[in-house]
Phi, psi and omega in degrees: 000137186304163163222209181282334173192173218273030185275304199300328166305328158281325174304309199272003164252342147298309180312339204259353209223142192318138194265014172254149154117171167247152180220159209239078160286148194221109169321107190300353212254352157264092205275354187259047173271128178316165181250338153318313171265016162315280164350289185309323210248356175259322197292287178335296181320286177302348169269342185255324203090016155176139174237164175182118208272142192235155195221094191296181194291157164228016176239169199309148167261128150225141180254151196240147218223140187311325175253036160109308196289167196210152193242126137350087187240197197254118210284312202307320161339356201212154175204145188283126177251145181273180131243158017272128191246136224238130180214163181286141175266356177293301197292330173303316173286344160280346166277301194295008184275351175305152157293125168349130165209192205269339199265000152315070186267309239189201198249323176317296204257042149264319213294298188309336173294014178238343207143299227255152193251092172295155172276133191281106178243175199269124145301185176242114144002286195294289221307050184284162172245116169294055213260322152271144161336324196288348191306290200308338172292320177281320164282008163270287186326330192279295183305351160286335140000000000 
């Protein structure tokens, strides 16, 4: 069952599932994951204990400052994170026992709020997330692909 946001959606599906093993969460909104990088982030996972694929940036970054103005930064400094993002499942589920917070984008940054360090792995391109009509426009073309 779905939850008010996606840390408690995921919190109820840790529940459903053996506290042993590795487990893979995954965005329904990416459907063009590579199988390598499946592959990859379950491998990663069990030897490090969380993986989670990733891309660098290729367009310019600036950050923006409460009174409007904004700097440059250095984009290589950064990388775009994906799904399927991938854990030992003892340690994930010892992360979601945190209390919720607003700064819980991913899965990623509950599992560091707990401690614990994912391992960085090469995402795929295609592997968009589908949030505007233009996404969903560009996954129907890669998929007739």
């Amino acid at each position: 069952k779905g939850g008010e946001t996606r840390f408690h959606s995921v919190l109820n599906g840790l529940s459903l599932i053996p506290d042993e093993g590795i487990v893979a969460i995954h965005d329904g909104v990416r459907p063009l994951t590579a199988h390598r990088v499946i592959e990859n982030c379950f491998h990663v996972a069990e030897e490090k204990g969380g993986a989670i694929p990733v891309l660098p940036l290729t367009d310019s970054l600036r950050q923006i400052f409460p009174d409007k103005s904004s700097k440059a930064v250095d984009r290589t400094a950064f990388v775009a994170v994906q799904t399927p993002q991938t854990f030992r499942v003892e340690e994930i589920k010892k992360a979601y026992k945190l209390p919720y917070n607003d700064t819980f984008t991913d899965d990623a940054s509950v599992y560091e709020a707990a401690g614990y360090i994912p391992e960085l792995v090469e995402g795929n391109r295609e592997n968009l997330k589908i949030t505007l009509p233009v996404d969903l426009a560009i996954a129907e073309i890669r998929l007739k692909e």
